[in-house]
N, C-alpha and C positions, 0 to 999 in steps of 0.2 A: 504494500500500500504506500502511495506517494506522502512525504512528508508535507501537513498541509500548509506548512510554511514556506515551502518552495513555491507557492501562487503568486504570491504578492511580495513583491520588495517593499521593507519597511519605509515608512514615510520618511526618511533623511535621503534615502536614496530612493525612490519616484520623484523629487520632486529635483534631484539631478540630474534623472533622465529624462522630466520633462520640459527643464531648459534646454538641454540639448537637443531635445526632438523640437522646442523651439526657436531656439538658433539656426536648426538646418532648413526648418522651413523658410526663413529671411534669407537667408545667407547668399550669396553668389555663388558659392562649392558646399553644397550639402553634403559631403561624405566626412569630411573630418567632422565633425559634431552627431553625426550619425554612429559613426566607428566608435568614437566615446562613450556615446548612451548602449551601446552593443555590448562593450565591455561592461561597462556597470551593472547589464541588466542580464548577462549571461545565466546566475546563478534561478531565478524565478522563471519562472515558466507566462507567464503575462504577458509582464512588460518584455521579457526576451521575444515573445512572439509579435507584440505590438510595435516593436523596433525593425525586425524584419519587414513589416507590413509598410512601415513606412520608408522604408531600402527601397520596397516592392514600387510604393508609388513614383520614389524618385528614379528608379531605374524608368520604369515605364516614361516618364515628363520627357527624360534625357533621352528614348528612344534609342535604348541600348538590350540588344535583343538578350547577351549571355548574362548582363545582370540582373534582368529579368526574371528569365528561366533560373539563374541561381538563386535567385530571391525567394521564389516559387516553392524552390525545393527545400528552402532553408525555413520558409515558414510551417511547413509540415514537420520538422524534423525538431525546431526550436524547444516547444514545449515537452516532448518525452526528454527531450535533450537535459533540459535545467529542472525536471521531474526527476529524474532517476542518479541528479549529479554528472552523467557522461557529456559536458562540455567543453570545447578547446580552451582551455584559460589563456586570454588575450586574444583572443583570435579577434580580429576586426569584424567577421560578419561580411565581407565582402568576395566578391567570386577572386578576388586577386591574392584568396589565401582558400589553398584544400578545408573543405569541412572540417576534418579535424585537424588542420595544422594549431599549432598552439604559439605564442607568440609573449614576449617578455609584456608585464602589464605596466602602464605609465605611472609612476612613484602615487602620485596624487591620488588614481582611480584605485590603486591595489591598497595605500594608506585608508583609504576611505569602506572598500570592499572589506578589509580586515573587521573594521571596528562593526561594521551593518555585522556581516556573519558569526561576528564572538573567535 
């Protein structure tokens, strides 16, 4: 049975992946504020899915057919993904890293990531 605290990131961290998924939306380059909120939001199954979703739209806006289809694939995959714990840590979320490629996390988000999970 999925732990039912993997659904939701605690309130310190939603409301830093929701400046981020705010930032991307203004932005002139949506992927770096994107790539952030991905990271932050890997461990819950939500917001990790909610982030792809919105990868998903910007791939679509940018009329980019393989981040698309990566998008696609990674939204289905997102939430057993940070349900069962088997996620890449760091990974950006984007087709320009293997599904499970794993990737060093930025001091900030991993300082932050520490104190959310105990």
């Amino acid at each position: 049975m999925p732990n039912r605290y993997r659904w939701l990131a605690p309130p310190a961290i939603s409301e830093l992946i929701a400046a981020e998924l705010d930032a991307a939306r203004t932005a002139a380059e949506p992927w770096a504020p994107l790539e952030r909120a991905h990271i932050l939001s890997q461990p819950w199954a939500w917001p990790h899915t909610r982030v792809h979703a919105a990868m998903f739209a910007t791939a679509i806006r940018q009329r980019d057919p393989q981040e698309t289809l990566g998008q696609f694939v990674r939204i289905i995959v997102a939430a057993p993904g940070s349900l069962t714990g088997r996620y890449p840590i760091g990974n950006t979320g984007r087709t320009t890293m293997a599904l499970t490629e794993t990737a060093p996390v930025p001091d900030e988000l991993g300082e932050m990531l520490e104190q959310a999970l105990g």
